[in-house]
N, C-alpha and C positions, 0 to 999 in steps of 0.2 A: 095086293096088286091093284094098282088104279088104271081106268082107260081111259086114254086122254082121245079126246075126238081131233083128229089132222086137219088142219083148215089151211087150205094152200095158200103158202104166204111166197111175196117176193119184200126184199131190200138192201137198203144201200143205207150208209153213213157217210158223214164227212164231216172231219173238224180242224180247225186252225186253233192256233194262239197266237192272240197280242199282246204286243209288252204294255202298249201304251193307252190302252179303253177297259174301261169298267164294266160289270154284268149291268151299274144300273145305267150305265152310257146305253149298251145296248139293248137295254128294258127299253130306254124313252123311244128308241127307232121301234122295239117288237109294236108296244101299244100304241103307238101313233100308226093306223094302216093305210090312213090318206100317204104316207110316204114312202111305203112299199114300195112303189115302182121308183123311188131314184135310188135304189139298192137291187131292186130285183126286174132286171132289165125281163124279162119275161111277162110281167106284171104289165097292163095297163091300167089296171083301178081296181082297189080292194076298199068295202064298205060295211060297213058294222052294222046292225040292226038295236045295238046296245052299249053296254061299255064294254071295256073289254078284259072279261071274266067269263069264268066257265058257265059254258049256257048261252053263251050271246049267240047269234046266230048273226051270218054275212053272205055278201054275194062276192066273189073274186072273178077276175076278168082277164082270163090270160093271153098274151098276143095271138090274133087271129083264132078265136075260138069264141063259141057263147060264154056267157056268165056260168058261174060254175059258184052254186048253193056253198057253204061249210056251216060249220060251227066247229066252237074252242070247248072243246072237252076237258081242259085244263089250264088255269093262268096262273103263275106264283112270281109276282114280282121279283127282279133280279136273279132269278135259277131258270124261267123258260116257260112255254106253253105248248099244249097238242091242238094240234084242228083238225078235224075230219073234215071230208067230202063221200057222200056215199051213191054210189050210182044203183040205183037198184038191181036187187036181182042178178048181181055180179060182182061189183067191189067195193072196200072202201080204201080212201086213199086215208092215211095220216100223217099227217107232218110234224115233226118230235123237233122242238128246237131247246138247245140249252147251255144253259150259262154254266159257267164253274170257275170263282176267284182262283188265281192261281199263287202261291206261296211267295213267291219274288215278287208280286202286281204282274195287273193285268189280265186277261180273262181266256179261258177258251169255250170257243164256241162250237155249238154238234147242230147240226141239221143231219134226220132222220129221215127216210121215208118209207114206211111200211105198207105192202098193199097185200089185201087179205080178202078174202071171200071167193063163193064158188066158181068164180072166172079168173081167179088171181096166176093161175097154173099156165093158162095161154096168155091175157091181157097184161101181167108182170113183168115177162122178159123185154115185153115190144115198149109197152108205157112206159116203165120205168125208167131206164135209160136214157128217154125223153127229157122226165120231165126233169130229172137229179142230175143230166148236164151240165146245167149251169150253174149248179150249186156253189161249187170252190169260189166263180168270179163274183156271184151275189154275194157268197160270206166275207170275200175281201173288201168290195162294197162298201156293205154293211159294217164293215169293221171301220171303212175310211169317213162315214159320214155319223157312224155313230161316236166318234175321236173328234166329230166337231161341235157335239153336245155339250152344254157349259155345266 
């Protein structure tokens, strides 16, 4: 018998498929985050401290809020990437994104967001909600400017 220790989590998923864009169409929009914001209308500026691989560390700027620290906990070109934001002493946010070819062409895409730690149980229901709004319109977006990568 194992004891798993509870860590109050909240989340959401959401994913589309397109006929007509590839995982690496939408790799070249992931790692390019100067252009975040003309897919991710929430976004005003996303900046890397490195390249963009696991470890790098960034600052994202989301409408009408301060900068908000992350880092990529994970990069695997053409399958997706994770980045955290950790607010102390209360949460972290993660954002799970991911490619998957699909058998006919074409790719679907998963945007994740997991939020976990000791404030997750109150701060979850209210943030979340927020901030995965506008998910579905960014990943159509994102699917319509990453379809204009050569």
């Amino acid at each position: 018998m194992s004891i798993a220790s509870e860590v109050p989590m909240w989340e959401y998923e959401h994913s589309i498929e397109v006929a007509d864009v590839t995982p690496a169409q939408v790799w070249a929009r992931y790692s390019d985050t100067a252009t975040w914001p003309e897919w991710d209308k929430g976004i005003v500026s996303v900046t890397l401290d490195g390249p963009f691989v696991a470890g790098t560390t960034g600052t994202m700027r989301p409408e009408g809020q301060d900068p908000l620290p992350f880092t990529l906990t994970e990069a695997v070109p053409d399958q997706g990437f994770t980045d955290e934001t950790v607010i102390p002493d209360a949460v972290t946010l993660r954002f799970v994104h991911r490619l998957a070819a699909l058998s006919g062409g074409g790719t679907r895409i998963t945007h994740r967001l997991e939020i976990e730690g000791p404030a997750a149980a109150g701060m979850g229901p209210e943030l979340g909600p927020q901030i995965t709004e506008d998910f579905p319109d960014a990943m159509q977006a994102l699917a319509k400017v990453a379809g204009q990568v050569g």
